[in-house]
N, CA, C and O atoms as a GROMACS GRO file, in nm:
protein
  332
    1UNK      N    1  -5.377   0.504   5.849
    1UNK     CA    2  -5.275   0.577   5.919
    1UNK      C    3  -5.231   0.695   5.832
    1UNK      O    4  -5.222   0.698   5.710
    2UNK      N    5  -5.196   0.820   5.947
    2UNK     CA    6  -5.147   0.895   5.820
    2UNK      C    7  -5.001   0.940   5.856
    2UNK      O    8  -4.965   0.895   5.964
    3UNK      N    9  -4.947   0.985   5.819
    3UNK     CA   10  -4.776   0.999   5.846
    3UNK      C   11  -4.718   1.150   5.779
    3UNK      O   12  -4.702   1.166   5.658
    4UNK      N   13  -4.696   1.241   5.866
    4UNK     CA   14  -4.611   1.330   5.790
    4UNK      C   15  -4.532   1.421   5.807
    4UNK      O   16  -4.574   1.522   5.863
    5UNK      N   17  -4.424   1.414   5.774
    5UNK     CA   18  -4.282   1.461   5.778
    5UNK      C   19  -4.240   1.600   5.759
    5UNK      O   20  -4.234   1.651   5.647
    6UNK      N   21  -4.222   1.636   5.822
    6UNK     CA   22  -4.144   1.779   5.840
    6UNK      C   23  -4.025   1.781   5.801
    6UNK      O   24  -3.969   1.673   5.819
    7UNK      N   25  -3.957   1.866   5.752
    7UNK     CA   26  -3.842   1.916   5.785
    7UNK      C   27  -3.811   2.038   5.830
    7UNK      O   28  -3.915   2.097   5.859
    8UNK      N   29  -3.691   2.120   5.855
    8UNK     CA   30  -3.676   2.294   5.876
    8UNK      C   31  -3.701   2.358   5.757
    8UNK      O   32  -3.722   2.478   5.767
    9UNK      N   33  -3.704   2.303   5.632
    9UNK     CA   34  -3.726   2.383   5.524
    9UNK      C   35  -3.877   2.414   5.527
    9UNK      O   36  -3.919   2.510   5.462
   10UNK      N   37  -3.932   2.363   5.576
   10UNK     CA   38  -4.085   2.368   5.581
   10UNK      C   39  -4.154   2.435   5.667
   10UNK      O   40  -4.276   2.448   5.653
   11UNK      N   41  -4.097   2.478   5.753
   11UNK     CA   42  -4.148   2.538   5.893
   11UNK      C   43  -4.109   2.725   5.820
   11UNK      O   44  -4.021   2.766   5.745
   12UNK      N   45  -4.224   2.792   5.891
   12UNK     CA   46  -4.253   2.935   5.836
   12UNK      C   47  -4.325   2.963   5.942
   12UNK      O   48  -4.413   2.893   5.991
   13UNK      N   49  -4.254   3.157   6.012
   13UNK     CA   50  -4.330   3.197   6.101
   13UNK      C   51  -4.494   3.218   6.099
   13UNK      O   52  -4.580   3.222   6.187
   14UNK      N   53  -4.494   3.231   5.943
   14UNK     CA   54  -4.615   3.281   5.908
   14UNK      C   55  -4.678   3.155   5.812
   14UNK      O   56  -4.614   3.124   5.712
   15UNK      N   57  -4.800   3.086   5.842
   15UNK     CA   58  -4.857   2.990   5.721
   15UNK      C   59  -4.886   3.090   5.592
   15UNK      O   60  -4.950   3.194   5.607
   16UNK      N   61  -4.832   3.051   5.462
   16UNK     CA   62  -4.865   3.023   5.348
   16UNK      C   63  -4.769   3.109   5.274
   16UNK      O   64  -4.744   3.113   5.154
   17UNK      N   65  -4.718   3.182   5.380
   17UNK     CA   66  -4.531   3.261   5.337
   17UNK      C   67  -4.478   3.202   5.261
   17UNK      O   68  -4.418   3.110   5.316
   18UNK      N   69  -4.461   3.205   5.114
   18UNK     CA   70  -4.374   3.168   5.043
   18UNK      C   71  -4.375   2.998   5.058
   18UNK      O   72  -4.271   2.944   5.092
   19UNK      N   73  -4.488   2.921   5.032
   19UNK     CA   74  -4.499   2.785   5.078
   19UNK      C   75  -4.653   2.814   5.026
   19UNK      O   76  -4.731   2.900   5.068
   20UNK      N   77  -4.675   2.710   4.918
   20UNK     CA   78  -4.803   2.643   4.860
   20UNK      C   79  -4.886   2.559   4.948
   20UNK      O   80  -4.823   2.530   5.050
   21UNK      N   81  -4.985   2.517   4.946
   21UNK     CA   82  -5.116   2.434   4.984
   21UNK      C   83  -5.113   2.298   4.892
   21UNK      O   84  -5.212   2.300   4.819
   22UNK      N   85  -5.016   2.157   4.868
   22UNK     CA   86  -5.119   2.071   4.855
   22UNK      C   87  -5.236   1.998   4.857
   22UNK      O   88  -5.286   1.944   4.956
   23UNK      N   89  -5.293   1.997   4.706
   23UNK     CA   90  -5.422   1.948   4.710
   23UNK      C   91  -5.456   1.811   4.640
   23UNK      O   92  -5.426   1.838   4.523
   24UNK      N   93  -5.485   1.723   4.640
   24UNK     CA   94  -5.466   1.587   4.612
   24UNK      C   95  -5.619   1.594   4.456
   24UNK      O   96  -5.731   1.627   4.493
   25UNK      N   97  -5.603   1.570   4.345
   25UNK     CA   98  -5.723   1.562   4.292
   25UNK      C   99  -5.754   1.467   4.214
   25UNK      O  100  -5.645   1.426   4.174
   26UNK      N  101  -5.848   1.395   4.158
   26UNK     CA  102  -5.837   1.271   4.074
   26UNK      C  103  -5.834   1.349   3.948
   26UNK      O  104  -5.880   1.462   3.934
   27UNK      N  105  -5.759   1.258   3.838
   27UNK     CA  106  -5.776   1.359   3.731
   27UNK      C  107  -5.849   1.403   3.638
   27UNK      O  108  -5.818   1.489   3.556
   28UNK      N  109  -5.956   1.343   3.648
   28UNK     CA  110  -6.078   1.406   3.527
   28UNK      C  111  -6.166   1.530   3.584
   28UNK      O  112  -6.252   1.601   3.531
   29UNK      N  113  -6.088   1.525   3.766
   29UNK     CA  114  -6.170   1.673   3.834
   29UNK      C  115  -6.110   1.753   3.862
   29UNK      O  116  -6.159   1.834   3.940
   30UNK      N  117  -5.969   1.773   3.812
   30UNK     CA  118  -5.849   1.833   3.842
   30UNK      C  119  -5.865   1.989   3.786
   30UNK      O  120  -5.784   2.077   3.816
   31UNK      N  121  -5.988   2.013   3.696
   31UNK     CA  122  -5.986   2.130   3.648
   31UNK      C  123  -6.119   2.179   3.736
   31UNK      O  124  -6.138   2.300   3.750
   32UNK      N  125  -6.175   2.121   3.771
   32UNK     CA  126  -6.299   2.194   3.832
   32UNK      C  127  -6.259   2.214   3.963
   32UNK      O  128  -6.327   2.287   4.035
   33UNK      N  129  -6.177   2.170   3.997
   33UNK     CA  130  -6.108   2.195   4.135
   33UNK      C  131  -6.040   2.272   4.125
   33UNK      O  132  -6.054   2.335   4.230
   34UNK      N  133  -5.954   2.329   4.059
   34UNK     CA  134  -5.879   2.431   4.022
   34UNK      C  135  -5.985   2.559   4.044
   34UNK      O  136  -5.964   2.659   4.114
   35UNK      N  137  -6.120   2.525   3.958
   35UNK     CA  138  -6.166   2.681   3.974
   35UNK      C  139  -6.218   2.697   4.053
   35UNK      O  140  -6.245   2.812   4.086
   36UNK      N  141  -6.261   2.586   4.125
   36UNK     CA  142  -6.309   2.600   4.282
   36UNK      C  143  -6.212   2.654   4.349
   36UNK      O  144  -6.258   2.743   4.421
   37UNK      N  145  -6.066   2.641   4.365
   37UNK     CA  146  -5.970   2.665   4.484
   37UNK      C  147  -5.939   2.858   4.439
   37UNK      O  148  -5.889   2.944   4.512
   38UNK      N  149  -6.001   2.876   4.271
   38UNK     CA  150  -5.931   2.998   4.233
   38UNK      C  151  -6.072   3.105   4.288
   38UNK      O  152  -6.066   3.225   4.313
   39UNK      N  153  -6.183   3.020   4.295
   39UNK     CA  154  -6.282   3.088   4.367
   39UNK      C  155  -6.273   3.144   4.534
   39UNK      O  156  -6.319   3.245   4.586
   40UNK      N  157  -6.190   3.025   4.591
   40UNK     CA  158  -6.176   3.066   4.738
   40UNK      C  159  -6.032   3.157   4.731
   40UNK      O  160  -5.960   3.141   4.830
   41UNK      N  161  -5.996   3.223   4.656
   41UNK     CA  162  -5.917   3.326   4.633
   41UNK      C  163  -5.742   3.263   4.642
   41UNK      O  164  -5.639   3.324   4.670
   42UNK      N  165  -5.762   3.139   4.612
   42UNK     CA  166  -5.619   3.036   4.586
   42UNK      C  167  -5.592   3.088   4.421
   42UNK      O  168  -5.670   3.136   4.338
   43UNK      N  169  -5.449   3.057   4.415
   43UNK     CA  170  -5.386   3.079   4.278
   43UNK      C  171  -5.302   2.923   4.263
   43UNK      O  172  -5.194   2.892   4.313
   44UNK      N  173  -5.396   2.838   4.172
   44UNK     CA  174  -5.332   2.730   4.153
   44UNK      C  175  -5.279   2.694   4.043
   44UNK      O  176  -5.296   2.728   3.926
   45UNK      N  177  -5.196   2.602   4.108
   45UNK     CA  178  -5.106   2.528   3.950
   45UNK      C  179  -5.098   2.376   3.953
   45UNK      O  180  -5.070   2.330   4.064
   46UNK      N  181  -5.116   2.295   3.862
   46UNK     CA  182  -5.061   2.158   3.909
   46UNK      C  183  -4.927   2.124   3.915
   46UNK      O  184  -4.856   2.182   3.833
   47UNK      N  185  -4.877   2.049   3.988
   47UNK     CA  186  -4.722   2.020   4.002
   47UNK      C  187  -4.662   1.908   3.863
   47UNK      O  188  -4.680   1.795   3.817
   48UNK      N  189  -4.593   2.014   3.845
   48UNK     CA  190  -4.552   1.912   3.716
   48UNK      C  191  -4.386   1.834   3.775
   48UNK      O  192  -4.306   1.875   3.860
   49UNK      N  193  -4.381   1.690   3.673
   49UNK     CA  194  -4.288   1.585   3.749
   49UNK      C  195  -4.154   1.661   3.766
   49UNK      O  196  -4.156   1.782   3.747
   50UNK      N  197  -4.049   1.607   3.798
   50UNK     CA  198  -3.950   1.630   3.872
   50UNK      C  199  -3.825   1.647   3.715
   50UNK      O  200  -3.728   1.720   3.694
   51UNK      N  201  -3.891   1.544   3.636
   51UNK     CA  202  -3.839   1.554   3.504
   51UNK      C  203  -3.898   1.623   3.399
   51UNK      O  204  -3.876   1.622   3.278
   52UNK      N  205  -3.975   1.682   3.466
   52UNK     CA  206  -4.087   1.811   3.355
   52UNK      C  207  -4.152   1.739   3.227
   52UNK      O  208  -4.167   1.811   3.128
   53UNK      N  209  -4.202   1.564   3.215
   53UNK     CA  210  -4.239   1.536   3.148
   53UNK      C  211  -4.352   1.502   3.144
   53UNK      O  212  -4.373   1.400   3.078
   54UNK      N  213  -4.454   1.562   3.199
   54UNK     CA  214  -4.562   1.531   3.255
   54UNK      C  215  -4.619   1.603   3.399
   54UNK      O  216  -4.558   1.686   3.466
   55UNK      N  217  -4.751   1.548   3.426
   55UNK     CA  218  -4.756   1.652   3.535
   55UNK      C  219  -4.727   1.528   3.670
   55UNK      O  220  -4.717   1.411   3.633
   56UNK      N  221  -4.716   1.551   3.786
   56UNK     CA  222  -4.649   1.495   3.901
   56UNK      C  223  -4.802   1.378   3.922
   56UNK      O  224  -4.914   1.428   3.933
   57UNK      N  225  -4.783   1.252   3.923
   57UNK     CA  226  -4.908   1.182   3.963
   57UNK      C  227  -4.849   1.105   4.131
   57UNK      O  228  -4.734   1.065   4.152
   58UNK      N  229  -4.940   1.102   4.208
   58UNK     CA  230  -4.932   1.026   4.301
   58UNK      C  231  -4.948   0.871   4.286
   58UNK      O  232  -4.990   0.819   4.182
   59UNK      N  233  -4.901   0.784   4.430
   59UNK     CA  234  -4.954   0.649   4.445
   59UNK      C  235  -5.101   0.590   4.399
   59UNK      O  236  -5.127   0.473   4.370
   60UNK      N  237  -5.194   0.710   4.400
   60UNK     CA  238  -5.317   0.644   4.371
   60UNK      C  239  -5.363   0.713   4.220
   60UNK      O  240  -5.481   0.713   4.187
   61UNK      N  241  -5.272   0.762   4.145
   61UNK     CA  242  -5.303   0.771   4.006
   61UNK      C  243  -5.333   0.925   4.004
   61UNK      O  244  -5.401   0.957   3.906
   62UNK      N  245  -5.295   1.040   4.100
   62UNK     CA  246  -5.403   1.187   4.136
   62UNK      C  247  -5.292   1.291   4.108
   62UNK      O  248  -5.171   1.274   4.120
   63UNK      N  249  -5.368   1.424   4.062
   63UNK     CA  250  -5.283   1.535   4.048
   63UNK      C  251  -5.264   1.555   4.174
   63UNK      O  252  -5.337   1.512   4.263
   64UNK      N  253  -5.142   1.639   4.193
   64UNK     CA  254  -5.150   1.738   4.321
   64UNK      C  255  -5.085   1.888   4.210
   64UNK      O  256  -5.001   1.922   4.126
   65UNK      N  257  -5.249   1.949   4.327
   65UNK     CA  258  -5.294   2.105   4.291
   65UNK      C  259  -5.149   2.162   4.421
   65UNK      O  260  -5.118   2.118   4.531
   66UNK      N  261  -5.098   2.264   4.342
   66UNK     CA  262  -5.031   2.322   4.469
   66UNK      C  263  -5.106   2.479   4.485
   66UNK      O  264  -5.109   2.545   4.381
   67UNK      N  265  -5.162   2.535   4.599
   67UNK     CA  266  -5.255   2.630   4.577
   67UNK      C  267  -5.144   2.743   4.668
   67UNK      O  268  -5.100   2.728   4.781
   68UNK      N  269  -5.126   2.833   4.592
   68UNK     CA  270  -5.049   3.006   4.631
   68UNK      C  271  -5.197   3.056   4.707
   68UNK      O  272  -5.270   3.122   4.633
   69UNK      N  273  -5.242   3.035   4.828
   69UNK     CA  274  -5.339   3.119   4.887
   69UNK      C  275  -5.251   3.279   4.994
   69UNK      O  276  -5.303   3.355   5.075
   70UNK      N  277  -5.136   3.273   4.954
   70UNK     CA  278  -5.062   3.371   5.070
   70UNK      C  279  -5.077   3.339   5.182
   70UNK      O  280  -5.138   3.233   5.202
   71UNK      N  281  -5.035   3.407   5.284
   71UNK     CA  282  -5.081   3.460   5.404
   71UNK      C  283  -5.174   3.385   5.427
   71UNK      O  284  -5.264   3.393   5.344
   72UNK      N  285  -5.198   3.278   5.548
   72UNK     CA  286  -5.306   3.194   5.584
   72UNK      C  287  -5.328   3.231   5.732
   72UNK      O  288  -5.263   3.186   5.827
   73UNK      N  289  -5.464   3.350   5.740
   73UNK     CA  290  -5.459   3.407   5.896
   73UNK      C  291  -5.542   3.285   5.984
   73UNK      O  292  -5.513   3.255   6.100
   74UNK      N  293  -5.677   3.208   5.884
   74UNK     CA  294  -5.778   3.099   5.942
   74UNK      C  295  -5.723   3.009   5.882
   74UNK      O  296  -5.732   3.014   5.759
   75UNK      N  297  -5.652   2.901   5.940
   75UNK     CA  298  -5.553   2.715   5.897
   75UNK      C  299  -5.681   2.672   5.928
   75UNK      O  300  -5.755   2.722   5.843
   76UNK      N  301  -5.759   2.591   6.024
   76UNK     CA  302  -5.859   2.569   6.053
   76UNK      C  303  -5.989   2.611   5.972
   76UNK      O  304  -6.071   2.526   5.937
   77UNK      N  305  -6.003   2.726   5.949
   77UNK     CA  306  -6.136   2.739   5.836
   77UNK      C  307  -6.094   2.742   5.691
   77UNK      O  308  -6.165   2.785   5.600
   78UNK      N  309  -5.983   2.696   5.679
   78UNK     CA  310  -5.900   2.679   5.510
   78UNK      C  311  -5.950   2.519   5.476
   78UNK      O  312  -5.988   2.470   5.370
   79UNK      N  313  -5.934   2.462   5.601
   79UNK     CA  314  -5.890   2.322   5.612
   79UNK      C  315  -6.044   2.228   5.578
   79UNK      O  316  -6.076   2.129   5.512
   80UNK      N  317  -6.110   2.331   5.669
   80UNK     CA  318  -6.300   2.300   5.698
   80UNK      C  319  -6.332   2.320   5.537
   80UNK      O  320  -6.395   2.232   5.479
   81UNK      N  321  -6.289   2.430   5.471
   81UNK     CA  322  -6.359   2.427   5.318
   81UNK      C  323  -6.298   2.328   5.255
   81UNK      O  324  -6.362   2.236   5.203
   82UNK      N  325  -6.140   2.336   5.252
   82UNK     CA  326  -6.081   2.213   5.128
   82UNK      C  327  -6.170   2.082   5.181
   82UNK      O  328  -6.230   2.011   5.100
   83UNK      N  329  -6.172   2.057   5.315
   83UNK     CA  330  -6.232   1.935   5.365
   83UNK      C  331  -6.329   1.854   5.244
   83UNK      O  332  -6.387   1.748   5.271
   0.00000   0.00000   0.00000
C-alpha cells in the first residue's frame, strides 16, 4: 500500500517551484545516484536530520536525495526516468 499526504504547504501552481524532488537511496549508492540525478540536470543534496547530526535515514535504513530540478514542465517523463 502506498499512502500520501498532502498538505497546503505543498501544493504549487507550478511543479518544482521552490519545492525539491524526493529520492529514496540505499546508502552505499547514494553517491552514484547523486551523479546520475546531477546528470539529468537535478541539483542534489541529501537531507540532513532534523537535529543536524547526521544525514536524515528512513524506516528502511535509506538516504533521501532531495533533487532542486526547477520548473518541472514533463512530471510523467521525470517520473519514467527516476523510475
Amino acid at each position: 500500500m502506498l499512502a500520501i499526504i498532502v498538505d497546503d504547504s505543498k501544493m504549487r501552481t507550478r511543479l518544482g517551484v521552490d519545492q525539491v524532488v524526493p529520492v529514496e537511496a540505499i546508502p552505499f549508492a547514494t553517491a552514484p545516484v547523486m551523479r546520475e540525478l546531477t546528470k539529468l540536470g537535478g541539483k542534489p543534496f541529501i537531507r540532513v536530520s532534523r537535529d543536524k547530526v547526521g544525514y536524515f535515514v528512513t524506516d528502511n535504513g535509506n538516504n533521501i536525495i532531495d533533487v532542486d530540478f526547477g520548473e518541472i514542465s514533463d512530471a510523467k517523463g521525470l517520473e519514467r526516468i527516476l523510475s
